[in-house]
N, C-alpha and C positions, 0 to 999 in steps of 0.2 A: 783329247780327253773329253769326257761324258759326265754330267754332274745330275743325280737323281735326288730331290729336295724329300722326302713326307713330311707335310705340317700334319702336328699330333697336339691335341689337347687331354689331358691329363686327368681320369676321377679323381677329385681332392682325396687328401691323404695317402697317395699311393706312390710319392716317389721314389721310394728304397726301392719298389716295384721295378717302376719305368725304366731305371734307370742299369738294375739287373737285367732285365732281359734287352735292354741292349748293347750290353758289354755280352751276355750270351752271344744276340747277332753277330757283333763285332767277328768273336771270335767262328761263327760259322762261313760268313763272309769270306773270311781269310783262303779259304783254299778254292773259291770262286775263280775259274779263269779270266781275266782282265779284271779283277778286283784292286783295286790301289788303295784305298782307305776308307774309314769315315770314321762322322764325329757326332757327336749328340750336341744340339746347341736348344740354351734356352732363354727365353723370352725374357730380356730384363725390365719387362714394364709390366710383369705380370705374372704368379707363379704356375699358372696351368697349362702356361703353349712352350711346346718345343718344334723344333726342325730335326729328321735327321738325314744329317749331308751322306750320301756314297758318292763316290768317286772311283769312274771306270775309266780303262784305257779308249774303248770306245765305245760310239752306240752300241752299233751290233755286239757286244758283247754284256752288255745291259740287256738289251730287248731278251737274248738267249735266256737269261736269269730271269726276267719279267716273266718269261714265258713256261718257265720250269714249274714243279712242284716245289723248288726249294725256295723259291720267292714264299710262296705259302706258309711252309712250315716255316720261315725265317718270321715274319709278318704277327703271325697266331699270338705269340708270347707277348706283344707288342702291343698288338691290339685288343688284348683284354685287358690294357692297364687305360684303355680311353676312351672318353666321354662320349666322343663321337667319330664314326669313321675319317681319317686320313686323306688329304687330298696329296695332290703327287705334282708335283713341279720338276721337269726336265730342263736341261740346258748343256748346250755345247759349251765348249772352253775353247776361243780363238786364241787367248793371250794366255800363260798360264807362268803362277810366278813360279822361281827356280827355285828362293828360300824355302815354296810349299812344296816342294817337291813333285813342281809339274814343268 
């Protein structure tokens, strides 16, 4: 399993926003091949940072999306709701719990 992080900081007042267009992604994600999930998580020390988790079967089926135009079009909707560009944190999963469905 393949875990791709974006930390995302939020223009105040927009999170009916944020939060649409990533249930959008969500659902384009979905027919991704090696797609497994993800989730929007946010920052409980602060209302303007979030994370959003995906969750792939493997790299190379990340990188493949990385590299598509549909990482793009996925991204666009996303990132006009913030402040400032998105950084990207990757990580392998050596252990992966069973309850989460890894």
């Amino acid at each position: 399993m393949f875990v791709a992080t974006a930390e995302e900081r939020m223009i105040p007042g927009r999170r009916p926003e944020m939060e649409a267009a990533h249930r959008e992604a969500a659902g384009r994600l979905s027919g991704e091949p090696g797609f497994l999930g993800a989730r929007l998580l946010h920052f409980a020390g602060g209302p303007y940072r979030y994370a959003y988790e995906m969750s792939w079967a493997s790299r190379d089926e990340w990188e493949r999306f990385w590299e598509s135009e549909g990482f793009a079009r996925l991204r666009e909707p996303i990132d006009a709701q913030l402040s400032e560009p998105f950084t990207l944190t990757l990580y392998n999963v050596p252990v992966a719990d069973a309850a989460a469905g890894g």
